[in-house]
N, CA, C and O atoms as a CHARMM CRD file, in Angstrom:
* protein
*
  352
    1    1 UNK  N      0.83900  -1.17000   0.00000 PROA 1      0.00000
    2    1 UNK  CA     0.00000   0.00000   0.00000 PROA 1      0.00000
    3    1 UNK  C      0.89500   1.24900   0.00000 PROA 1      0.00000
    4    1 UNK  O      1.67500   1.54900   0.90400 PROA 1      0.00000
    5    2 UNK  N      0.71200   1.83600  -0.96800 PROA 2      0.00000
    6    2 UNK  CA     1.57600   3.41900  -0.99600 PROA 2      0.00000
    7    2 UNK  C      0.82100   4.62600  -0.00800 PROA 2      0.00000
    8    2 UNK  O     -0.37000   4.71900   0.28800 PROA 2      0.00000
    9    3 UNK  N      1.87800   5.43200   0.34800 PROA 3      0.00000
   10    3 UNK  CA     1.56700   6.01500   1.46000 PROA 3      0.00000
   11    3 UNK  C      1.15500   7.60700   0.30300 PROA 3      0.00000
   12    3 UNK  O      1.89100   8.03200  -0.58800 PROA 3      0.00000
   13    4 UNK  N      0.06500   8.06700   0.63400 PROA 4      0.00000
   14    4 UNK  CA     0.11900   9.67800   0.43400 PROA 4      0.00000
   15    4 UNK  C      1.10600  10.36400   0.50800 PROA 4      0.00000
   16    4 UNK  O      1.81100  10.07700   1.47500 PROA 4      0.00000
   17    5 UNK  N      1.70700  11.70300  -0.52900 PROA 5      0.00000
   18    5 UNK  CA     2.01500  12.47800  -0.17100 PROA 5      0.00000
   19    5 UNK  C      1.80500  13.29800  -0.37800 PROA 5      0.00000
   20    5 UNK  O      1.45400  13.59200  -1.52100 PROA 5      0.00000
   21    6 UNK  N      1.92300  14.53500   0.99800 PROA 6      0.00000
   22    6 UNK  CA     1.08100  15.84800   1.13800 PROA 6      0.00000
   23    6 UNK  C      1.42000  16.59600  -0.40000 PROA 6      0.00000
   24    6 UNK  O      2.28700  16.41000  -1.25400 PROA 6      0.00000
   25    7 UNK  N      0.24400  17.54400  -0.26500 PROA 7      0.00000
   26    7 UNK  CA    -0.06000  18.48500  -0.86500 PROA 7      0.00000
   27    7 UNK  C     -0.18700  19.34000  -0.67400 PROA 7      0.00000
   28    7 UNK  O     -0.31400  19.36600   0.55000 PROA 7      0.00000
   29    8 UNK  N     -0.30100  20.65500  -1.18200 PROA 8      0.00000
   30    8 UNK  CA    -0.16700  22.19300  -0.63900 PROA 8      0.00000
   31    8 UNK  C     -0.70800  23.27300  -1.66900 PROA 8      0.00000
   32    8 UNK  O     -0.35900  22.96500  -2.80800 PROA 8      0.00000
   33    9 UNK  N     -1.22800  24.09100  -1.63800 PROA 9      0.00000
   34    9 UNK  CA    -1.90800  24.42600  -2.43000 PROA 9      0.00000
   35    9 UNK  C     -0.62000  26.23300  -3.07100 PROA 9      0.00000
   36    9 UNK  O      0.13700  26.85800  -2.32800 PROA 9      0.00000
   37   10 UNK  N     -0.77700  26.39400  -3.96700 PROA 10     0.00000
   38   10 UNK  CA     0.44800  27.29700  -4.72000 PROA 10     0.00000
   39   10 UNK  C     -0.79700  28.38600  -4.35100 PROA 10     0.00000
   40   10 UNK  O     -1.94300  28.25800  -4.78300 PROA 10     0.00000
   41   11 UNK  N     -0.17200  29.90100  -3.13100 PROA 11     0.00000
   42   11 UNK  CA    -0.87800  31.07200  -3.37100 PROA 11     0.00000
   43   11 UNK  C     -1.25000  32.23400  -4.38100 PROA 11     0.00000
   44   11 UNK  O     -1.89900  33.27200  -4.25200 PROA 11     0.00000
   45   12 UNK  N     -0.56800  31.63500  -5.45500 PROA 12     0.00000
   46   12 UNK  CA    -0.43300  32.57800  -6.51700 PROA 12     0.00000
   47   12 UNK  C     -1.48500  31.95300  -7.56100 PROA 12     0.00000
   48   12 UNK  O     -2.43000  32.62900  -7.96800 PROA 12     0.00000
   49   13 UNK  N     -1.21300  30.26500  -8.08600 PROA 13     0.00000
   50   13 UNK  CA    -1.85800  30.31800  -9.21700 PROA 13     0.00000
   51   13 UNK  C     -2.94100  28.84600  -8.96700 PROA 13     0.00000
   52   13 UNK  O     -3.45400  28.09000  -9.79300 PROA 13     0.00000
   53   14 UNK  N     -2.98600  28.86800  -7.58800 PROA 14     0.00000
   54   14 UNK  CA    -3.93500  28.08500  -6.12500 PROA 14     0.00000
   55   14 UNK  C     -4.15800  26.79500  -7.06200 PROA 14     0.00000
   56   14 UNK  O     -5.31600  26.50000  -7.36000 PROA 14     0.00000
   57   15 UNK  N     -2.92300  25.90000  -7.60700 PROA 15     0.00000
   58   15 UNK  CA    -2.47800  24.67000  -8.06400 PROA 15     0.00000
   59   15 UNK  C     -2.25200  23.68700  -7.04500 PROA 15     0.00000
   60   15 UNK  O     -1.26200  23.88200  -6.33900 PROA 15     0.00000
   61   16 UNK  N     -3.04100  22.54300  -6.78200 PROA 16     0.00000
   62   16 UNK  CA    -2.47200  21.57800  -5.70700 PROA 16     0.00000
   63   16 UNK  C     -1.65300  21.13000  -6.38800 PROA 16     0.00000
   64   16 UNK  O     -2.02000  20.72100  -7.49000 PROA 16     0.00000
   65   17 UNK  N     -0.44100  21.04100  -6.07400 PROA 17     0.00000
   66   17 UNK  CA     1.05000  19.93500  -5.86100 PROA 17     0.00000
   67   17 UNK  C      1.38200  19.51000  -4.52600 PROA 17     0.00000
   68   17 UNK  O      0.81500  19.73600  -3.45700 PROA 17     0.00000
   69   18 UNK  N      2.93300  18.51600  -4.94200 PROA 18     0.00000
   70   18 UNK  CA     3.57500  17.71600  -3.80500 PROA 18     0.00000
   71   18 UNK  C      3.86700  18.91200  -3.54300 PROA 18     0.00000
   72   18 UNK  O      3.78300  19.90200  -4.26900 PROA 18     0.00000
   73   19 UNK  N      4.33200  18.78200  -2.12900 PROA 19     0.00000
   74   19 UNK  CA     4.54900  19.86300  -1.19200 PROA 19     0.00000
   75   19 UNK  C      6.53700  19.94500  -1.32300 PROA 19     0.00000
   76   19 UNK  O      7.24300  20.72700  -0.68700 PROA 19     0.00000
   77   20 UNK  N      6.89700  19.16300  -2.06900 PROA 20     0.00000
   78   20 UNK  CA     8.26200  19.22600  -2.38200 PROA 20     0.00000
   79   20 UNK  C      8.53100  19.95900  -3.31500 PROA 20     0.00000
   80   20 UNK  O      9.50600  20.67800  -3.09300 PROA 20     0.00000
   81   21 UNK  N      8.02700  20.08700  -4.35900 PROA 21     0.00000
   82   21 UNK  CA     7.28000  21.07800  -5.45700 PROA 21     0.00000
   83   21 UNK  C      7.32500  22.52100  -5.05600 PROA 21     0.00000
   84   21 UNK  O      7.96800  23.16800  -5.88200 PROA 21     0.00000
   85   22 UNK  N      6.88900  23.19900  -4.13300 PROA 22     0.00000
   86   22 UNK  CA     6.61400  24.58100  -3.66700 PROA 22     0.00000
   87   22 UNK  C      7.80300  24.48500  -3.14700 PROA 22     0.00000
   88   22 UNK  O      8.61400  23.55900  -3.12500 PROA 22     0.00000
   89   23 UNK  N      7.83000  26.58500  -2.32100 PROA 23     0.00000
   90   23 UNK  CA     8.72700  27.16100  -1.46900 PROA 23     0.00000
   91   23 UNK  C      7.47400  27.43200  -0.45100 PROA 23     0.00000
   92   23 UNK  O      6.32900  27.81600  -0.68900 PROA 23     0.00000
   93   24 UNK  N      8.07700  27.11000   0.68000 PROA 24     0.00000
   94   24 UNK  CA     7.33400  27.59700   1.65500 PROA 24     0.00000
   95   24 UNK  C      7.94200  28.51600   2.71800 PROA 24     0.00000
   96   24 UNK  O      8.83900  28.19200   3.49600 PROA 24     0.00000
   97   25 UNK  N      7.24900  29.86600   2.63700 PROA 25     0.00000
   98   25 UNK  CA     7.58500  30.87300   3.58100 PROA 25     0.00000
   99   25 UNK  C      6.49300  30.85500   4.45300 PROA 25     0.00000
  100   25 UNK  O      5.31100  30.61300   4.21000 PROA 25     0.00000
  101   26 UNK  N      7.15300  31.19900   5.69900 PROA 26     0.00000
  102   26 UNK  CA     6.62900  31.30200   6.84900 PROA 26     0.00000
  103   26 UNK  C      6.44000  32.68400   7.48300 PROA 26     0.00000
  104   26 UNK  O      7.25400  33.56300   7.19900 PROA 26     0.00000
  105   27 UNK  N      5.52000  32.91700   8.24300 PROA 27     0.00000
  106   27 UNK  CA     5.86000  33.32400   9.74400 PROA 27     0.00000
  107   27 UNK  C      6.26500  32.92900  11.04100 PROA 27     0.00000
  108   27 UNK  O      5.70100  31.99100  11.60400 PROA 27     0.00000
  109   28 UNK  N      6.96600  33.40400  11.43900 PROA 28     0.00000
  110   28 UNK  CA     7.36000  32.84500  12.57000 PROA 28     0.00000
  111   28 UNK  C      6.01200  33.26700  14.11900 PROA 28     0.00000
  112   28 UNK  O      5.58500  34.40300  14.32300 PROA 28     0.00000
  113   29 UNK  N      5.63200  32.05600  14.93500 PROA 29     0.00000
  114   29 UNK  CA     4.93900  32.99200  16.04500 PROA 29     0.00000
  115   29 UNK  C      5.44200  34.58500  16.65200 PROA 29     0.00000
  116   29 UNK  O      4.61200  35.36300  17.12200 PROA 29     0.00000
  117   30 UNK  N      6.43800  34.81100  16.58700 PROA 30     0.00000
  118   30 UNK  CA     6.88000  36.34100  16.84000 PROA 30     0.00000
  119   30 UNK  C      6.80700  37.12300  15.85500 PROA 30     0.00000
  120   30 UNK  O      7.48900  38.14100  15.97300 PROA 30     0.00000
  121   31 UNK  N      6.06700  36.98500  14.67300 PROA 31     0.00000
  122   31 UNK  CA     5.83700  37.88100  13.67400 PROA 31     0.00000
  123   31 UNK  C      6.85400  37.74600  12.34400 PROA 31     0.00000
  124   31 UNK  O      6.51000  38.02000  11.19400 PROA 31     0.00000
  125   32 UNK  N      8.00900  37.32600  12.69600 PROA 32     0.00000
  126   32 UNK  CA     9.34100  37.45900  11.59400 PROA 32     0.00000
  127   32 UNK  C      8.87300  36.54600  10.58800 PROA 32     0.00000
  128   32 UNK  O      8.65700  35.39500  10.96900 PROA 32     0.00000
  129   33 UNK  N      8.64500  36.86200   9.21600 PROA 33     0.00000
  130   33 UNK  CA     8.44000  35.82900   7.75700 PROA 33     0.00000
  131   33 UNK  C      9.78100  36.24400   7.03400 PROA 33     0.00000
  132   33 UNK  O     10.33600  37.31800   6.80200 PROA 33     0.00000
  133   34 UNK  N     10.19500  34.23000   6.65100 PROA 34     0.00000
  134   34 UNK  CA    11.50500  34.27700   6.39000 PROA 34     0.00000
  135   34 UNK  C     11.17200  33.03100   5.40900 PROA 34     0.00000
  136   34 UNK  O      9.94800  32.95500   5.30200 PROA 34     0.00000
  137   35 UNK  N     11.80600  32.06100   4.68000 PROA 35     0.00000
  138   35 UNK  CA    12.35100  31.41600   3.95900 PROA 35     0.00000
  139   35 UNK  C     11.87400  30.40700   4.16800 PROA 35     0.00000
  140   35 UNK  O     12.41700  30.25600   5.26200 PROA 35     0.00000
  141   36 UNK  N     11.01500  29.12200   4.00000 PROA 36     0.00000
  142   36 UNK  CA    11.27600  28.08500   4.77300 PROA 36     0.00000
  143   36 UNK  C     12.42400  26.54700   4.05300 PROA 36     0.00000
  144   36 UNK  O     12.09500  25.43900   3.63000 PROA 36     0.00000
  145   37 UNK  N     13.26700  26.96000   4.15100 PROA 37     0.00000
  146   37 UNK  CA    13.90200  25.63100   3.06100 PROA 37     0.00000
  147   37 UNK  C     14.10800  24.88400   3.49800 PROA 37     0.00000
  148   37 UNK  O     15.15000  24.44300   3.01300 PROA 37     0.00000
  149   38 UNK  N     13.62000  24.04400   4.57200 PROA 38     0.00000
  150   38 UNK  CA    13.97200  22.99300   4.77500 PROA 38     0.00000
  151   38 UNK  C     12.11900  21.96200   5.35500 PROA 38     0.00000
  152   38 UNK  O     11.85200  20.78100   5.57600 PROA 38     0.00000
  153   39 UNK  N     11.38700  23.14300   5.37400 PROA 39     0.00000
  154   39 UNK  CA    10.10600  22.92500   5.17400 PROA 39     0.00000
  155   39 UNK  C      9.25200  22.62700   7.02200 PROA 39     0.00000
  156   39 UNK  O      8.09400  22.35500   7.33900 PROA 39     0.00000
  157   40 UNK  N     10.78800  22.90100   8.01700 PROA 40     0.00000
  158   40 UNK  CA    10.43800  22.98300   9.52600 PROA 40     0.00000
  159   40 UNK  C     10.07300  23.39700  10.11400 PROA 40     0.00000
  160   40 UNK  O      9.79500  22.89300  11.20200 PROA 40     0.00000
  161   41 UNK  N      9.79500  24.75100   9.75100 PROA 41     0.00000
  162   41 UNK  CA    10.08900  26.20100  10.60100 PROA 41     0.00000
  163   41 UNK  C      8.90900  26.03200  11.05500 PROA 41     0.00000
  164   41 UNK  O      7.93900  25.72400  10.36200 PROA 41     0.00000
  165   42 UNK  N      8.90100  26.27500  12.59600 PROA 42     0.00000
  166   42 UNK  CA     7.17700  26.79900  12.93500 PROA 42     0.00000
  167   42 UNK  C      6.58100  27.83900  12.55100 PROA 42     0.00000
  168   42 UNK  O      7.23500  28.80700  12.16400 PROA 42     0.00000
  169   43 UNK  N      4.96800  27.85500  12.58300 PROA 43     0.00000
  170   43 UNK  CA     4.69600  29.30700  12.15300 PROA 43     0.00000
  171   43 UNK  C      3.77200  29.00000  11.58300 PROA 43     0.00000
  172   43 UNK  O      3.49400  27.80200  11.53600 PROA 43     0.00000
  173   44 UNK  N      2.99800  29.90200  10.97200 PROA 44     0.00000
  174   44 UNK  CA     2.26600  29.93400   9.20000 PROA 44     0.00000
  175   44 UNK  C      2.51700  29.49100   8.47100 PROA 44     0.00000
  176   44 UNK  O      3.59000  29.27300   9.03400 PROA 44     0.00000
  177   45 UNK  N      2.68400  28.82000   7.15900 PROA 45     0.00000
  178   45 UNK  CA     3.21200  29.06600   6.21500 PROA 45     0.00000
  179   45 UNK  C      2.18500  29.36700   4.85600 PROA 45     0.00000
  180   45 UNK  O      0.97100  29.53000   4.97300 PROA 45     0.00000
  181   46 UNK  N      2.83800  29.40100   3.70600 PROA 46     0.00000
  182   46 UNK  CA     2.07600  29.90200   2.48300 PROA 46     0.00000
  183   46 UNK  C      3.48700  28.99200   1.56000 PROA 46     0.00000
  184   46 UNK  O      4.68800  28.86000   1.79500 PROA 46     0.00000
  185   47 UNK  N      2.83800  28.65100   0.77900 PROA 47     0.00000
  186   47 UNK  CA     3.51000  27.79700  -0.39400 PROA 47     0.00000
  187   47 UNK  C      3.40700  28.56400  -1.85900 PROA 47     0.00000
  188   47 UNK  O      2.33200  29.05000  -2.21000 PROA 47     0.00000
  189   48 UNK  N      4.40100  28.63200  -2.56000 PROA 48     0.00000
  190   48 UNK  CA     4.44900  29.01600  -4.04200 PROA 48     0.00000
  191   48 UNK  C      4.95500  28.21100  -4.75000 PROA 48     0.00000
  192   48 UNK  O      5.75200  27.37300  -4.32900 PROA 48     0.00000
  193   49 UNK  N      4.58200  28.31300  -5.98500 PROA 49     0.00000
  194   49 UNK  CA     5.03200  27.54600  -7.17300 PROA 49     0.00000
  195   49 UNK  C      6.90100  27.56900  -7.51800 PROA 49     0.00000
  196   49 UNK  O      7.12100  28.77500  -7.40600 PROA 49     0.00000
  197   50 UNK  N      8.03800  27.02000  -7.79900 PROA 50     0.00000
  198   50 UNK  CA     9.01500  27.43500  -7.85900 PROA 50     0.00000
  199   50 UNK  C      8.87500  27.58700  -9.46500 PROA 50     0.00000
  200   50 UNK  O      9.67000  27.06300 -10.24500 PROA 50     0.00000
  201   51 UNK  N      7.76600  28.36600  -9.86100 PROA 51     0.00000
  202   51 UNK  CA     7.49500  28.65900 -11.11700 PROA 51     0.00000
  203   51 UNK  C      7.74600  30.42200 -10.96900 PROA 51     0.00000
  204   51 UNK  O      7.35400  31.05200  -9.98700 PROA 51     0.00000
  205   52 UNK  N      8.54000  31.10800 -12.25600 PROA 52     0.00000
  206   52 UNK  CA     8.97600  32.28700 -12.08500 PROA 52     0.00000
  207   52 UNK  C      7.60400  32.80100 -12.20900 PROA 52     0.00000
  208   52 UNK  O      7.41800  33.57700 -11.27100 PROA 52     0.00000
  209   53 UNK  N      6.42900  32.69800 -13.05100 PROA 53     0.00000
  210   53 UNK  CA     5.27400  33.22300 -13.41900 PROA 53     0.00000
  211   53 UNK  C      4.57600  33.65300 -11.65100 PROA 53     0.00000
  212   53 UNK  O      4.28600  34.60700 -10.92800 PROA 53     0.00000
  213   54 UNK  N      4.59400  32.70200 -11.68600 PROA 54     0.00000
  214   54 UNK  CA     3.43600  32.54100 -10.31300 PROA 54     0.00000
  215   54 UNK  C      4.35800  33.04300  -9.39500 PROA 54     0.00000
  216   54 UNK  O      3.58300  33.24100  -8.45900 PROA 54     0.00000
  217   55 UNK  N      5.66500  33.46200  -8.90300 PROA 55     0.00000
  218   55 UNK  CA     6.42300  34.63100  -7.96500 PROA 55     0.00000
  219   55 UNK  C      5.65100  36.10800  -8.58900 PROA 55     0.00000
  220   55 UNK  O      5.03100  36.86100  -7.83700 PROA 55     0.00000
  221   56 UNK  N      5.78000  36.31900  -9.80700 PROA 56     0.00000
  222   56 UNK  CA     5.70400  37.57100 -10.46900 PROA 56     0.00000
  223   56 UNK  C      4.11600  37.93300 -10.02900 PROA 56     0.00000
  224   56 UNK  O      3.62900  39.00900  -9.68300 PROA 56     0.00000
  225   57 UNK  N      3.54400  36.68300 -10.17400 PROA 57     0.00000
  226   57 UNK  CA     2.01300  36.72500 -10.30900 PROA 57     0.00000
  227   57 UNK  C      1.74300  37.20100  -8.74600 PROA 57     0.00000
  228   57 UNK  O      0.90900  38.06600  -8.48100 PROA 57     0.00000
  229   58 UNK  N      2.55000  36.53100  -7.73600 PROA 58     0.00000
  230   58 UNK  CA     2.13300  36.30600  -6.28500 PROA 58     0.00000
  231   58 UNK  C      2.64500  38.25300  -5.61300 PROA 58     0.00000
  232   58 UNK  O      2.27500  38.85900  -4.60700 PROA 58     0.00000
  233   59 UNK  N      3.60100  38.65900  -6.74800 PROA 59     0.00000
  234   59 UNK  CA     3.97300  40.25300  -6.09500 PROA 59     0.00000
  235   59 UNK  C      2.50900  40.74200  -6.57800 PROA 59     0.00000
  236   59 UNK  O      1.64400  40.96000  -5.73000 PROA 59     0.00000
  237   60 UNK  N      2.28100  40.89000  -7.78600 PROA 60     0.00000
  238   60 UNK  CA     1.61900  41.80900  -8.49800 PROA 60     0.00000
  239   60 UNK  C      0.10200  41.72700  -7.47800 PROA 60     0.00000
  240   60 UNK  O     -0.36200  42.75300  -6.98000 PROA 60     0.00000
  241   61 UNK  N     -0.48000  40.49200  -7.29900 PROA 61     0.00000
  242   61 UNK  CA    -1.48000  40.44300  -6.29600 PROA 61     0.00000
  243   61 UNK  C     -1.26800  40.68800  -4.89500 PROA 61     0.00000
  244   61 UNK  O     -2.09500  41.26800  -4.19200 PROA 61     0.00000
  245   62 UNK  N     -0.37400  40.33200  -4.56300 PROA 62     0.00000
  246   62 UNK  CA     0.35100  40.82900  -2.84900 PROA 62     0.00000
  247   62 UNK  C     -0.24500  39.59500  -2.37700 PROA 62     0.00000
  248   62 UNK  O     -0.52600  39.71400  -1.18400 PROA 62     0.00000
  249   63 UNK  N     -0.61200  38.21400  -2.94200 PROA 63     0.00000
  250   63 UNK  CA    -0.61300  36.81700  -2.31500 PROA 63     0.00000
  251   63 UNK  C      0.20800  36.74300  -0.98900 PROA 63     0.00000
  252   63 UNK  O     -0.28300  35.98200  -0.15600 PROA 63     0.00000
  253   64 UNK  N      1.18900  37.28500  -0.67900 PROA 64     0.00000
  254   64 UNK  CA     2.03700  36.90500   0.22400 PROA 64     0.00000
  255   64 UNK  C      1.33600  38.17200   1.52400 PROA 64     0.00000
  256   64 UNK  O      1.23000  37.82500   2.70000 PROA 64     0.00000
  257   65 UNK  N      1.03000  39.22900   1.17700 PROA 65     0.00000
  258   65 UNK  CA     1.01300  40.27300   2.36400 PROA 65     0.00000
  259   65 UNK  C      0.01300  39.27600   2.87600 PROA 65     0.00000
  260   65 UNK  O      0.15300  38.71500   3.96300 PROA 65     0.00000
  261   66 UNK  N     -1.07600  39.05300   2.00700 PROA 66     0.00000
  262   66 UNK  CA    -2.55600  38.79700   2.17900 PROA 66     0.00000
  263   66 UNK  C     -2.68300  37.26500   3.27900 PROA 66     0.00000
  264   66 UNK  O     -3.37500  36.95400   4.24800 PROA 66     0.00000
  265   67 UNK  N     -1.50200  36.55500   2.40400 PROA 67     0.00000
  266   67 UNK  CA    -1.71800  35.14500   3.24800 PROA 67     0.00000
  267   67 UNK  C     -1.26900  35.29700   4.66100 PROA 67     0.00000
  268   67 UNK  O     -1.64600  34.61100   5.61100 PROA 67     0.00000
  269   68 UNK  N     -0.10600  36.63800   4.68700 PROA 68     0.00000
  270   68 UNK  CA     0.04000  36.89500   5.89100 PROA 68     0.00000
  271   68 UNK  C     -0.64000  37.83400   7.32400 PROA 68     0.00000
  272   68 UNK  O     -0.54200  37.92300   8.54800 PROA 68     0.00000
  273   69 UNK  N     -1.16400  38.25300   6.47000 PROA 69     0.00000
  274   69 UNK  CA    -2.31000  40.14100   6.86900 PROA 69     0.00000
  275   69 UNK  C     -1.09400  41.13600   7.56300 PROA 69     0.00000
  276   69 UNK  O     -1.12500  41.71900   8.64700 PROA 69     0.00000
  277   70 UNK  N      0.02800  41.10500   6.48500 PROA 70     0.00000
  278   70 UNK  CA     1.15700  41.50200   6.95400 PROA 70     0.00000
  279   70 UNK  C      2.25300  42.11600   5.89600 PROA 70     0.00000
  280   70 UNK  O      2.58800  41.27500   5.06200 PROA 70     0.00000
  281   71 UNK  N      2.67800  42.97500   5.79500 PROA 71     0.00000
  282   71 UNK  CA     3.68100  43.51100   5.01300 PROA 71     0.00000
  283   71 UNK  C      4.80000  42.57100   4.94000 PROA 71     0.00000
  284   71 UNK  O      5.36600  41.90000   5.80300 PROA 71     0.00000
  285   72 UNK  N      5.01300  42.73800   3.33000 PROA 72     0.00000
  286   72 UNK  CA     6.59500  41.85000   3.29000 PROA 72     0.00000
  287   72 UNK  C      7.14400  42.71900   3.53100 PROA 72     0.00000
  288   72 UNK  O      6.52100  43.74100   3.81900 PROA 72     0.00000
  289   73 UNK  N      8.93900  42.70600   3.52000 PROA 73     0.00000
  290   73 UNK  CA     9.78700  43.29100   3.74500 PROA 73     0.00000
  291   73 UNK  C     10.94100  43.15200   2.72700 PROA 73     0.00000
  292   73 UNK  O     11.34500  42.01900   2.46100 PROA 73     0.00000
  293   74 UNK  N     11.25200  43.75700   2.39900 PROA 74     0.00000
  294   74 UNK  CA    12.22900  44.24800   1.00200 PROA 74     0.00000
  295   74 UNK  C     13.48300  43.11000   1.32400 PROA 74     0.00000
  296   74 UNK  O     13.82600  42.49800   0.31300 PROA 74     0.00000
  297   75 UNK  N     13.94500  42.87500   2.12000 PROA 75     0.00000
  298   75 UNK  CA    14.65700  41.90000   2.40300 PROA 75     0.00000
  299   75 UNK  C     14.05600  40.69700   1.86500 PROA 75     0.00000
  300   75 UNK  O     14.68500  40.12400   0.97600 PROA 75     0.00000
  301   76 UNK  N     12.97900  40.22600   2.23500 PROA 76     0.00000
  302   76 UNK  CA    12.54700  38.97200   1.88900 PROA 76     0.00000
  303   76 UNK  C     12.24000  38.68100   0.67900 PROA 76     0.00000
  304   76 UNK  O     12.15100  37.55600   0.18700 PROA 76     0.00000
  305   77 UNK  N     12.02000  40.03900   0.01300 PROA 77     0.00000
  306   77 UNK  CA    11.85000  40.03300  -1.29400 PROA 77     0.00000
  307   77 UNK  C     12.78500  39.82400  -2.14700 PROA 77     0.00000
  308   77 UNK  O     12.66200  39.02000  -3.07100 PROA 77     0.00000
  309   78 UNK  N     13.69900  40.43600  -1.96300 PROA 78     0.00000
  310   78 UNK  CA    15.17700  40.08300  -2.56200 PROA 78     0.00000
  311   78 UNK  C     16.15900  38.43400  -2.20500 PROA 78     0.00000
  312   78 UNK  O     17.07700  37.99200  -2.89600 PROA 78     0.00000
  313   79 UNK  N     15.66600  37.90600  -1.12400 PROA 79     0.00000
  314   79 UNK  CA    16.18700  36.47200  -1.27500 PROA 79     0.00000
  315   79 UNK  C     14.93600  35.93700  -2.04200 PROA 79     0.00000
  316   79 UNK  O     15.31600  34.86500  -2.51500 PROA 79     0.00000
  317   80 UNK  N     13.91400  36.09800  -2.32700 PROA 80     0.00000
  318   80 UNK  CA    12.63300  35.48100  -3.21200 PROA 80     0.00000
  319   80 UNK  C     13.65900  35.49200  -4.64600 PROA 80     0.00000
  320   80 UNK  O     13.99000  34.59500  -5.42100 PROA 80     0.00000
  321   81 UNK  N     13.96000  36.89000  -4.58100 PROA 81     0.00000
  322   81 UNK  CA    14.05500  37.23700  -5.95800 PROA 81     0.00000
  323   81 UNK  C     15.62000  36.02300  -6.38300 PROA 81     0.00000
  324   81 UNK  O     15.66900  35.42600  -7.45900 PROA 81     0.00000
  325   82 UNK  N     16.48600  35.92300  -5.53600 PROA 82     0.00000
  326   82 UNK  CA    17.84100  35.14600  -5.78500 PROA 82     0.00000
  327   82 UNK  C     17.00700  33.96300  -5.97400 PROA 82     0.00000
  328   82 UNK  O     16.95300  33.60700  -7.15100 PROA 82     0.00000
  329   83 UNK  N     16.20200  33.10400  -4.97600 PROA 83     0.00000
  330   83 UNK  CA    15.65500  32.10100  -5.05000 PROA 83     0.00000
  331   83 UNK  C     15.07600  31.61200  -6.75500 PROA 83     0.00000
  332   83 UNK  O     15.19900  30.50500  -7.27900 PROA 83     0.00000
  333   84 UNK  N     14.47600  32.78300  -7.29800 PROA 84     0.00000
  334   84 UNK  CA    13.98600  32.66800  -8.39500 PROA 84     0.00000
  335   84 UNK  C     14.93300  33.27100 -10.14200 PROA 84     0.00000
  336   84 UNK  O     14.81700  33.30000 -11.36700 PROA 84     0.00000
  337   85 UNK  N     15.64100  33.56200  -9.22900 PROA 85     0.00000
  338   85 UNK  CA    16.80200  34.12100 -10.51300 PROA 85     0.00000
  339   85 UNK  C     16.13000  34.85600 -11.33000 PROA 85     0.00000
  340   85 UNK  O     15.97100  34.68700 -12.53900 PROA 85     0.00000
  341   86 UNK  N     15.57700  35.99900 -10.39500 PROA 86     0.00000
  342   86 UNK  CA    14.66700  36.76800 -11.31800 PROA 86     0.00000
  343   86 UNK  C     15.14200  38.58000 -11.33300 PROA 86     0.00000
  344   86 UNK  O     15.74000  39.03600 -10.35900 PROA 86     0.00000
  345   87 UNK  N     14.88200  39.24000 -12.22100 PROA 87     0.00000
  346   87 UNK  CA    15.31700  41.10000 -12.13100 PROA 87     0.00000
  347   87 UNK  C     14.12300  41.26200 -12.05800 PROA 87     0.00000
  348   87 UNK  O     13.85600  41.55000 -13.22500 PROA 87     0.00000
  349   88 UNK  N     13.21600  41.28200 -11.52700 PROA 88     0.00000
  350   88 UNK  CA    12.07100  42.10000 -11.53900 PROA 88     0.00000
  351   88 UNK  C     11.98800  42.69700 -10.28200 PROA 88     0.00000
  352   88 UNK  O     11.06500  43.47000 -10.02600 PROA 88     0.00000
């Protein structure tokens, strides 16, 4: 019998995939949203596509403030942006 594996839903272009598939950023309970790469971190999280579209897609809507009810921070935006090898 094969075992399930999780799924997670992409905030940008709201695609269920494996949850190995996405990036998942967090909040932390003290408020701090950071990176999650190793998929541990306590907190919130929100999952994206490691699709460049659906990053671009997830600024332009503010998917990320929203999933958080919280301002990103220009920092986090810029390791998004290395993450995604993107100039935008």
């Amino acid at each position: 019998m094969s075992s399930k594996k999780p799924e997670r839903m992409c905030i940008a272009c709201r695609t269920m995939m494996d949850k190995t598939e996405l990036f998942r950023i967090v909040m932390s309970p003290e408020g701090e949203i950071s990176i999650d790469r190793n998929g541990k971190k306590p907190g919130r999280g929100a999952y994206l596509c490691k699709s460049e579209l659906c990053y671009k897609n997830a600024l332009k809507s503010k998917a990320l403030s929203r999933a958080f009810k919280a301002p990103i921070s220009g920092e986090i935006l810029q390791s998004m942006e290395v993450l995604y090898g993107s100039n935008s």
